[in-house]
BADRENLUM-479205 format. One record per residue (C-alpha): residue in three letters; y, z, x. Coordinates in steps of 0.05 Angstrom, whole numbers, padded with zeros to 5 digits, always signed. Example, Ala and Ser with C-alpha at 12.3 -4.5 7.8 and 13.67 -1.06 7.14 Angstrom:
<recs>
ALA-00090+00156+00246/SER-00021+00143+00273/
</recs>
This chain:
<recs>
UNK-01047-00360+01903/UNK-00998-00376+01965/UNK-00983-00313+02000/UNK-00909-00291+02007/UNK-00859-00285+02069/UNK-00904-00220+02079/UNK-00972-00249+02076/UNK-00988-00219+02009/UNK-01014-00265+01954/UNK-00963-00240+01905/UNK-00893-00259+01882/UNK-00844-00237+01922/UNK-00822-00196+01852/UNK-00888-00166+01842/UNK-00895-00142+01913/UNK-00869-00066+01930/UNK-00850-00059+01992/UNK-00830+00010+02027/UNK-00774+00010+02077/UNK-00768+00056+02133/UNK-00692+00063+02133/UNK-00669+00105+02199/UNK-00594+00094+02179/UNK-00584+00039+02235/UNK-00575-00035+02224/UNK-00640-00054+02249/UNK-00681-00021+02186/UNK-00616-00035+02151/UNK-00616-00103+02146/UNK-00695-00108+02140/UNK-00693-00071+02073/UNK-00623-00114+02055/UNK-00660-00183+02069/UNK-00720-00165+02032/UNK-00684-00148+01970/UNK-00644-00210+01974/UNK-00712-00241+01976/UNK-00728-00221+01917/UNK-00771-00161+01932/UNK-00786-00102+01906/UNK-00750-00055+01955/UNK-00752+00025+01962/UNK-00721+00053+02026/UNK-00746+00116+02053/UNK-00712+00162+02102/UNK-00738+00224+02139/UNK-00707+00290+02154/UNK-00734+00307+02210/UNK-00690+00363+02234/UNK-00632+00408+02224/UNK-00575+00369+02240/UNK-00513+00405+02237/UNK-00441+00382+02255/UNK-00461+00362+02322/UNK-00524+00328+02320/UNK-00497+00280+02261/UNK-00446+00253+02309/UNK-00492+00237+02356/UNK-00525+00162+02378/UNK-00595+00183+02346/UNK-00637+00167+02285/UNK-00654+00204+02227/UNK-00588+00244+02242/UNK-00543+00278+02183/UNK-00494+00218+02185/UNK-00551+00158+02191/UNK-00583+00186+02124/UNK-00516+00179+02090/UNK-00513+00104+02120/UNK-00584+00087+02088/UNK-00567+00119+02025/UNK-00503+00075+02019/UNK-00532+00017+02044/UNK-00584+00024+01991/UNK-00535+00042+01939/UNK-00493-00017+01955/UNK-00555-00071+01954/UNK-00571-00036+01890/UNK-00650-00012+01910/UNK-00672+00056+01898/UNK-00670+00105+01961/UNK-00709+00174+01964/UNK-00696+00231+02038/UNK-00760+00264+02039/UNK-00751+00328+02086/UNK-00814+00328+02140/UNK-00771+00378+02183/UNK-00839+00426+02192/UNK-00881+00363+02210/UNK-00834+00345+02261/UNK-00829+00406+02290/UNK-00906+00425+02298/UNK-00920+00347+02311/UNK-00867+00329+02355/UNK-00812+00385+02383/UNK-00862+00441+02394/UNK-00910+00385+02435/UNK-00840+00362+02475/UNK-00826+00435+02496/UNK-00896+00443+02516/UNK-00917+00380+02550/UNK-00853+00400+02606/UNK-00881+00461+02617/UNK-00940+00432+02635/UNK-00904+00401+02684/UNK-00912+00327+02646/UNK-00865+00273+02635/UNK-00869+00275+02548/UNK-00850+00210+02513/UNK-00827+00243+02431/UNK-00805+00184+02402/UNK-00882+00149+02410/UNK-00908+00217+02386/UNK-00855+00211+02322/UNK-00885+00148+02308/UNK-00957+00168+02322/UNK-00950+00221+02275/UNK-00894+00236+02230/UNK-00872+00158+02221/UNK-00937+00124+02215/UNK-00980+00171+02197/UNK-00943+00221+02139/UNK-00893+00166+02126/UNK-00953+00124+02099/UNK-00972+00168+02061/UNK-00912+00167+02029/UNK-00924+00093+02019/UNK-00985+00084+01986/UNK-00968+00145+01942/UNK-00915+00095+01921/UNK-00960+00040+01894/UNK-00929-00003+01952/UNK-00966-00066+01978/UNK-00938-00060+02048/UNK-00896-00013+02100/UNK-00835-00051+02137/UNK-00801-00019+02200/UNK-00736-00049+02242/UNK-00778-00037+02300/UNK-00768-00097+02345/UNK-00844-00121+02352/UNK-00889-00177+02320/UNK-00949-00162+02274/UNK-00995-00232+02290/UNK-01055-00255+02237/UNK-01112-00263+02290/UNK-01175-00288+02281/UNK-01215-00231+02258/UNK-01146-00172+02256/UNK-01079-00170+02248/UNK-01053-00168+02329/UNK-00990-00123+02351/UNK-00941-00160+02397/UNK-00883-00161+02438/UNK-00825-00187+02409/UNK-00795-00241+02427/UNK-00723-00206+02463/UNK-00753-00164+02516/UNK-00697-00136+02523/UNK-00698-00098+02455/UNK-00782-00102+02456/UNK-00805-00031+02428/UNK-00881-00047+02432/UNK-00892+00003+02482/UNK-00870+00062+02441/UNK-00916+00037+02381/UNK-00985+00028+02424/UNK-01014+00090+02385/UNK-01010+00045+02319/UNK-01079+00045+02289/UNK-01117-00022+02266/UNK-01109+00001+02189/UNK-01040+00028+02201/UNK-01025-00044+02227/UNK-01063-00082+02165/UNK-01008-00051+02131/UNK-00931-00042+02170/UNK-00903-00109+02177/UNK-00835-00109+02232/UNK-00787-00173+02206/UNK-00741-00159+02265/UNK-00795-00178+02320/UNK-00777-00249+02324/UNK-00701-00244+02326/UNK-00657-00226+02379/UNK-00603-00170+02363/UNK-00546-00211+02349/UNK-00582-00244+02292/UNK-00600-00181+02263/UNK-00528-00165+02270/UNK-00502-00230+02243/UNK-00546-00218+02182/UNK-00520-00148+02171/UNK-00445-00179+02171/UNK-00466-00232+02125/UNK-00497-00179+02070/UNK-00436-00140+02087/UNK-00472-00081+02104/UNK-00429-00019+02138/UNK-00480-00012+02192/UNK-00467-00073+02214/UNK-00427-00055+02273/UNK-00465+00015+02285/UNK-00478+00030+02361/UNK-00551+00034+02376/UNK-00593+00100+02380/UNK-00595+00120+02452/UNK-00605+00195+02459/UNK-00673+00230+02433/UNK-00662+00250+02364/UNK-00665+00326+02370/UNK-00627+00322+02437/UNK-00561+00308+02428/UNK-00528+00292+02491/UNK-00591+00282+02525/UNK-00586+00360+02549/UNK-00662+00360+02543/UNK-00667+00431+02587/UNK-00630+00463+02538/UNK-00676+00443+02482/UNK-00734+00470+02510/UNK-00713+00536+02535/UNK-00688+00551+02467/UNK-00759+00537+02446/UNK-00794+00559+02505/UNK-00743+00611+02538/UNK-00799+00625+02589/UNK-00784+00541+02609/UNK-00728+00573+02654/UNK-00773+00615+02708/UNK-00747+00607+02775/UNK-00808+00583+02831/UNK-00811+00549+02893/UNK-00792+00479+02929/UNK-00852+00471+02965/UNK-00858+00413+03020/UNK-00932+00376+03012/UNK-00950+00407+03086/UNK-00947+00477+03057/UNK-00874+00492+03076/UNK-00829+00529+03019/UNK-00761+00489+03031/UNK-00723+00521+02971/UNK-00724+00551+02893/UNK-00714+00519+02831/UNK-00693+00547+02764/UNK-00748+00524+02717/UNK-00796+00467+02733/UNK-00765+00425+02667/UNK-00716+00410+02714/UNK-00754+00361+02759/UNK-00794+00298+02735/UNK-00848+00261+02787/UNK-00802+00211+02826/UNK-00741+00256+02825/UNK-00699+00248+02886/UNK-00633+00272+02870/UNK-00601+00347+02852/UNK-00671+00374+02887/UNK-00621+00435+02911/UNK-00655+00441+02985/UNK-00610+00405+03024/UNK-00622+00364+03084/UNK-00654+00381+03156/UNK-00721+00395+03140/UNK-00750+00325+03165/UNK-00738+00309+03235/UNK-00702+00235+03212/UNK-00676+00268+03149/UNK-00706+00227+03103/UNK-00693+00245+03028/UNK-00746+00276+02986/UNK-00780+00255+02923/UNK-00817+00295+02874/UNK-00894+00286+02880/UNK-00922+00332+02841/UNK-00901+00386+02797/UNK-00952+00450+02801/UNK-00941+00489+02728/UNK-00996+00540+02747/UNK-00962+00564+02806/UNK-00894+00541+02779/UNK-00889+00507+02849/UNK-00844+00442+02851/UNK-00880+00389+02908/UNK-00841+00356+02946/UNK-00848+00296+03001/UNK-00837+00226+03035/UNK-00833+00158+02980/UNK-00893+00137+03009/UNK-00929+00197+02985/UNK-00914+00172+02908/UNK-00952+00103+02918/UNK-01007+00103+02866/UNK-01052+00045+02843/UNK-01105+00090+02802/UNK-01085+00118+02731/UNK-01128+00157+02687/UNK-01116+00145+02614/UNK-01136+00194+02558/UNK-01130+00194+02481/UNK-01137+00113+02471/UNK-01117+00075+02421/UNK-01146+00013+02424/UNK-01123-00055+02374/UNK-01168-00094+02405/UNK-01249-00106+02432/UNK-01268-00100+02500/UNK-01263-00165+02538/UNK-01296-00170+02609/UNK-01257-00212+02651/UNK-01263-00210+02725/UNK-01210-00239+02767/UNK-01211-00248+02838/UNK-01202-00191+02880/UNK-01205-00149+02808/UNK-01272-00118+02807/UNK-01310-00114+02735/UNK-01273-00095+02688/UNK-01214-00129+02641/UNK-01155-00163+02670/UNK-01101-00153+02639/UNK-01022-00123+02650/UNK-01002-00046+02641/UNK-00930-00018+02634/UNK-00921+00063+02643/UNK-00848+00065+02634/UNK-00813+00030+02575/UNK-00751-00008+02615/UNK-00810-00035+02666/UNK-00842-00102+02668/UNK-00911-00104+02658/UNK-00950-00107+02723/UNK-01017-00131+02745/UNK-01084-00082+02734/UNK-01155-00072+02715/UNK-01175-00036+02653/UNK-01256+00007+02654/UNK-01254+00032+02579/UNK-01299+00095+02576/UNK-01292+00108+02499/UNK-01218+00149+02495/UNK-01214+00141+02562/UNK-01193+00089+02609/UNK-01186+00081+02689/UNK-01137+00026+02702/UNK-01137+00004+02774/UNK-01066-00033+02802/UNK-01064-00097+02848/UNK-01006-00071+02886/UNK-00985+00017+02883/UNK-00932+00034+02839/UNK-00880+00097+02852/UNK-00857+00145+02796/UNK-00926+00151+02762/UNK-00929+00219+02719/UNK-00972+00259+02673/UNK-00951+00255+02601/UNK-00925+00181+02610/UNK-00952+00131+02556/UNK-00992+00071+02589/UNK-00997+00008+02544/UNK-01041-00050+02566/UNK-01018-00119+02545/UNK-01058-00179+02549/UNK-01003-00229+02545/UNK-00963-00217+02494/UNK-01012-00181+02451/UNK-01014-00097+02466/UNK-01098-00084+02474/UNK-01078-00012+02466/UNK-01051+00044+02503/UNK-01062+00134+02514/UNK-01031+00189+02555/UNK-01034+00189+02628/UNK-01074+00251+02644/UNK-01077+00238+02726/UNK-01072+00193+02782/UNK-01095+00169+02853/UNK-01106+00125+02903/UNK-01166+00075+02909/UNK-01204+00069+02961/UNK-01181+00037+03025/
</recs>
């Protein structure tokens, strides 16, 4: 039989298909076309939190207003639509591990853990508990039939790509999501939602962290950590204390502004960047830009969607070739991947500034995301 739009050798009738519906237009319109289509559609939102007045105003997901928007969308296309409330999940899987990772002194990424977790992993669940054939997200990425695997992708905007925050997908969590979105640009998603007439259609995008409204992320994690908020010391990387801070949430690696220590402490006055953050002496370090360059990361709790693949390329060393990105908003840059099981060592051609513990890597071959972990550490190869 000739498989469907969604690579599934059924009608498009017979085939179930659960919709992760966030309340936005993105996941909008993916459930909207694939009922049009003729498919069997069930959106599914999550409650991930208490939202209160404030909150559901917010530009978030999964926020009091957004599930009213998926249940009306759904309601309106005329496809069943169930809120299943994971607010305990999120918290232990996702808040708690927020509030904790900055008092390590790390730089925590919750929206890869939400999918890691809650999203792909519970969510799922959900899924196949539903009879359904397949998973679909709004997530702007491609799913690719490879030779031997389904592949994850880029998509094809970059400037709406969200592969980097979905690196921890597994390989049987992939045989089964499929993203619609990842080949479109926004304004076609958007055109489409006008065309169905759906009210999201003109919906803002999400841009603050779910659970922190207003991107006041301090305040979040005192509330759930008061002890987030002890006051240490500024220290210089010589040794010198230049100042105190309030709380080392405060500071990120690569932080140059609102250090609070004024100038006159260099003989040209150069600024000061944030170089390392110390949580077991609650010391914040503190020091020249050149002091940031890095070109080693170490890599821990891999994911990896794809088999090792020695490639050496000149001036490389052994090891894979390939491209790594540690912040989202960054274009992938040049590097050598040494996979030691859950672990990786990825050596840079050229030093990169801002590197911190906590951040997600992702390795990219191409287009096509090899995998990705945590960063645990980082240094400087030899000379």
């Amino acid at each position: 039989m000739t498989k469907n739009s969604l690579g599934i050798a059924k009608e498009p009738k017979d085939t179930r298909v659960v919709v992760a519906m966030s309340g936005g237009v993105d996941s909008s319109v993916a459930a909207a076309l694939l009922h049009e289509q003729g498919y069997d559609v069930v959106g599914v939102t999550l409650q991930l939190y208490d939202h209160g007045a404030a909150t559901a105003k917010s530009k978030t997901c999964c926020a009091g207003q957004d599930i009213h928007d998926a249940r009306r969308v759904a309601d309106a296309r005329g496809f069943p639509h169930y809120v299943l409330n994971y607010e305990s999940n999120f918290r232990e899987s996702v808040i708690d591990d927020f509030a904790d990772s900055y008092i390590r002194g790390e730089t925590p990424i919750p929206c890869v853990r939400c999918n890691q977790s809650v999203k792909f992993r519970d969510l799922l669940r959900v899924a196949n508990d539903l009879g359904a054939d397949c998973m679909v997200t709004g997530h702007y990425v491609q799913r690719v039939n490879g030779d031997r695997r389904a592949e994850l992708h880029r998509a094809i905007d970059d400037t709406k790509d969200q592969s980097y925050f979905l690196f921890a997908t597994t390989q049987e969590q992939l045989d089964f999501l499929r993203f619609p979105l990842g080949g479109w640009t926004k304004d076609i998603t958007r055109k489409h939602a006008e065309r169905l007439g759906l009210l999201t259609a003109d919906k803002p995008d999400s841009q603050d962290i779910c659970f922190v409204p207003g991107g006041d992320y301090t305040k979040v994690v005192k509330k759930i950590r008061p002890e987030a908020g002890k006051p240490g010391e500024i220290v210089h990387v010589d040794g010198r204390v230049l100042g105190t801070h309030d709380g080392i949430i405060h500071f990120t690696i690569g932080q140059r502004k609102g250090l609070g220590i004024g100038g006159g402490h260099s003989d040209d006055n150069n600024p000061f960047y944030v170089l390392r953050i110390d949580p077991a002496k609650n010391q914040v370090v503190v020091g020249p830009k050149e002091a940031l360059a890095k070109d080693l990361l170490y890599v821990k709790e891999c994911n990896w969607l794809s088999s090792p693949s020695p490639r050496r390329g000149e001036g490389r060393g052994e090891g894979e070739a390939a491209t790594i990105k540690f912040r989202s908003s960054m274009k992938p840059v040049p590097a050598t991947i040494l996979r030691n099981g859950a672990e990786a060592e990825i050596r840079l051609e050229s030093p990169q500034y801002g590197i911190s513990p906590g951040q997600a890597c992702v390795f990219y071959d191409g287009s096509r995301v090899l995998g990705g972990g945590w960063i645990s550490g980082t240094g400087k190869q030899p000379a």
